[in-house]
C-alpha positions in Angstrom: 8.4 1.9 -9.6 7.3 5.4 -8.1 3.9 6.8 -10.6 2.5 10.3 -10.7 -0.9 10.5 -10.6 -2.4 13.6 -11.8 -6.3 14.7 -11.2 -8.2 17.4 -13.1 -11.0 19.0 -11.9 -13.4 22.1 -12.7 -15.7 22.9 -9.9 -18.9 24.2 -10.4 -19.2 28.4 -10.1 -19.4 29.3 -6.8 -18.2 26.1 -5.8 -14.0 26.2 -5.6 -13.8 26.8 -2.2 -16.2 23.8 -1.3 -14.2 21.7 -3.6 -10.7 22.9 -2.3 -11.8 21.9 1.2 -12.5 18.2 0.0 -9.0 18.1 -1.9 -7.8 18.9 1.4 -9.3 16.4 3.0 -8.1 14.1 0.8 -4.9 14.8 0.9 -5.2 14.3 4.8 -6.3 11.0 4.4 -3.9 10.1 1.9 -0.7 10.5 3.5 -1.4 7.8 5.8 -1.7 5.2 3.4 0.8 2.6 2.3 3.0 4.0 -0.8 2.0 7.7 -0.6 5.0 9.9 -0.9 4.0 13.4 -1.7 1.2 15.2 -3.1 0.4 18.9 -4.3 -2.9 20.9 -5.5 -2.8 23.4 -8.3 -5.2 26.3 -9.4 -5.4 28.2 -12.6 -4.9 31.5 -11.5 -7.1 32.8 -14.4 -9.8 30.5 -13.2 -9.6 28.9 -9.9 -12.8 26.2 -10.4 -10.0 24.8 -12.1 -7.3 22.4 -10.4 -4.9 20.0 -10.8 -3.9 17.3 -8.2 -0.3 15.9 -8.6 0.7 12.7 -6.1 3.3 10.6 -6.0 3.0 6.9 -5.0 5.7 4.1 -4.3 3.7 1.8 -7.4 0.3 1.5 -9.1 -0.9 -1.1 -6.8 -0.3 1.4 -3.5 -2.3 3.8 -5.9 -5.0 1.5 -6.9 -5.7 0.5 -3.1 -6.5 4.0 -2.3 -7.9 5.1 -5.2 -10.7 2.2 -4.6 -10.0 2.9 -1.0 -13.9 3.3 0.6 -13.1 6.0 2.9 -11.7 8.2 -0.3 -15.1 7.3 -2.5 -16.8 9.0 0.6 -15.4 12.0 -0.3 -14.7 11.5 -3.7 -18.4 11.1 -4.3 -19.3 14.5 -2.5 -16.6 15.9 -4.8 -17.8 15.1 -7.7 -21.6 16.7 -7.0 -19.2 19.8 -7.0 -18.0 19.7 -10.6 -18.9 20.1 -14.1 -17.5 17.0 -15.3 -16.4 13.8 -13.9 -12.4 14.3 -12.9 -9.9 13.1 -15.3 -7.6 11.0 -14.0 -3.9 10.4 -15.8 -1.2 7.9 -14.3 2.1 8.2 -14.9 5.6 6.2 -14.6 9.2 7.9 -15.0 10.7 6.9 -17.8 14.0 5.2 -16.8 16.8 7.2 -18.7 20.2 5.1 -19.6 24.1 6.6 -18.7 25.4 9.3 -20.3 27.8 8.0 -22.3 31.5 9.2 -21.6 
């Protein structure tokens, strides 16, 4: 079961652009693990500090190997020095829809 995991973080003024080059980083790291399949980075465009991380993984277990992953808590630790608050973190399965009835 594929999950969407989705990442919200507000960087510190002055500070998007340090924190956009981590996502990035990231990202570059994540698509060589097991189960990643896609991933995309967002920005308010009223406020960039603000962005959202959307990635898509095969099943929570591929997820929780990277997410506990040491090389990402490298990063992930510089990250968070950037922001205001810690990054909230959502997980997410499709929900499995039955046939249309004919």
């Amino acid at each position: 079961m594929a999950i969407r995991v989705i990442m919200e973080r507000v960087a510190k003024e002055g500070k998007h652009q340090e924190v956009l080059g981590l996502l990035r980083q990231l990202r570059a790291r994540a698509v060589f693990r097991p189960g990643y399949i896609s991933g995309e980075t967002l920005s308010d465009p009223q406020d960039p500090c603000i962005n959202i991380v959307i990635s898509t993984w095969r099943s929570p277990a591929d997820w929780s190997a990277w997410e506990n992953n040491p090389e990402r808590m490298e990063v992930v630790n510089k990250l968070e020095e950037l922001l205001i608050a810690p990054t909230k973190t959502s997980v997410y399965a499709q929900v499995e829809e039955a046939p249309y009835a004919k």
